[in-house]
C-alpha positions as CSV (number, residue, x, y, z in Angstrom):
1,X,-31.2,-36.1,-121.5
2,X,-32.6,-33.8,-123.9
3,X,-35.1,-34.3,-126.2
4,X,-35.3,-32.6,-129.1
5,X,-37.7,-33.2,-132.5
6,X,-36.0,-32.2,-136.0
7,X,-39.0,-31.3,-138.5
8,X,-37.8,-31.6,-142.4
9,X,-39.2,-32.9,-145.7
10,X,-35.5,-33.6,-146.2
11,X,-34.3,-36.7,-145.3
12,X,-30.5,-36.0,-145.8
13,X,-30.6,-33.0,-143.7
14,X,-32.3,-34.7,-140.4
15,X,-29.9,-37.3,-141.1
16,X,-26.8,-34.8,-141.0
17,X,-28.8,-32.9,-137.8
18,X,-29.5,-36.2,-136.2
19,X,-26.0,-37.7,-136.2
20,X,-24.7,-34.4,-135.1
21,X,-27.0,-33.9,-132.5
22,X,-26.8,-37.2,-130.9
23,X,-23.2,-37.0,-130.5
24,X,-23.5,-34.5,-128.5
25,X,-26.1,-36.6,-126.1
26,X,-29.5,-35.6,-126.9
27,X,-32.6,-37.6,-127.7
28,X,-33.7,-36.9,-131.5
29,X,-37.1,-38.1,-132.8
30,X,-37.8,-36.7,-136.3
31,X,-40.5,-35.9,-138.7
32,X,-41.6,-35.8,-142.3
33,X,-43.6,-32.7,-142.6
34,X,-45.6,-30.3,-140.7
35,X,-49.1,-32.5,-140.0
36,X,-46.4,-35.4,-138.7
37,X,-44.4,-32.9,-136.9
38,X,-47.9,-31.7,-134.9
39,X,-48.7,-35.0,-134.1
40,X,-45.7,-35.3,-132.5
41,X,-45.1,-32.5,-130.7
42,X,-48.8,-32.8,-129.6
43,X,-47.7,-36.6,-128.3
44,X,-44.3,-35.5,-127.0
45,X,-42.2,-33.8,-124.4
46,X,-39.6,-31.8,-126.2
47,X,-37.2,-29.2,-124.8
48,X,-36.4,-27.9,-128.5
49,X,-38.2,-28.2,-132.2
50,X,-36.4,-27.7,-134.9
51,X,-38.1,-26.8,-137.9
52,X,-37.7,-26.5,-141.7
53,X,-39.9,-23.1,-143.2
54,X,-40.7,-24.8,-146.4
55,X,-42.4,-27.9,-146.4
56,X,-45.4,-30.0,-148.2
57,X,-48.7,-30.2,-146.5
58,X,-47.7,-27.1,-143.5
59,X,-44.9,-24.7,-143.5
60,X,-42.9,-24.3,-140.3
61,X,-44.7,-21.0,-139.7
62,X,-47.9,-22.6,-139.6
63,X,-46.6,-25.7,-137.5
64,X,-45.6,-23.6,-135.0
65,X,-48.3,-21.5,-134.8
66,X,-50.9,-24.3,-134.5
67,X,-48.6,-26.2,-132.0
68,X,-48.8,-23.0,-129.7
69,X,-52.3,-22.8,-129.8
């Protein structure tokens, strides 16, 4: 299975993702923001991030940059 980590301030829109997503058989773990989703994707295995742009604390931008480096 899949795993995939879905990175939004928005609660309603990882809900939406998450409930889509999982239908479809993947693994979801979510995050807040950007410093919770680069703990996590420094902590995790995932085959896909998705990622909001504009967020408290990081932008997406900046999240992925620092989780590539």
């Amino acid at each position: 299975m899949n795993k995939l980590l879905i990175v939004d301030d928005e609660k309603s829109i990882r809900n939406v993702l998450r409930d889509i997503l999982e239908v479809e058989g993947y693994a979801i773990e979510e995050a807040v923001d950007g410093e919770d989703g680069l703990q996590k994707i420094k902590s995790g295995n995932f085959d896909l991030v998705l990622c909001d742009v504009k967020m408290p604390k990081m932008d997406g931008v900046e999240l992925l940059e620092k989780a590539l480096a």
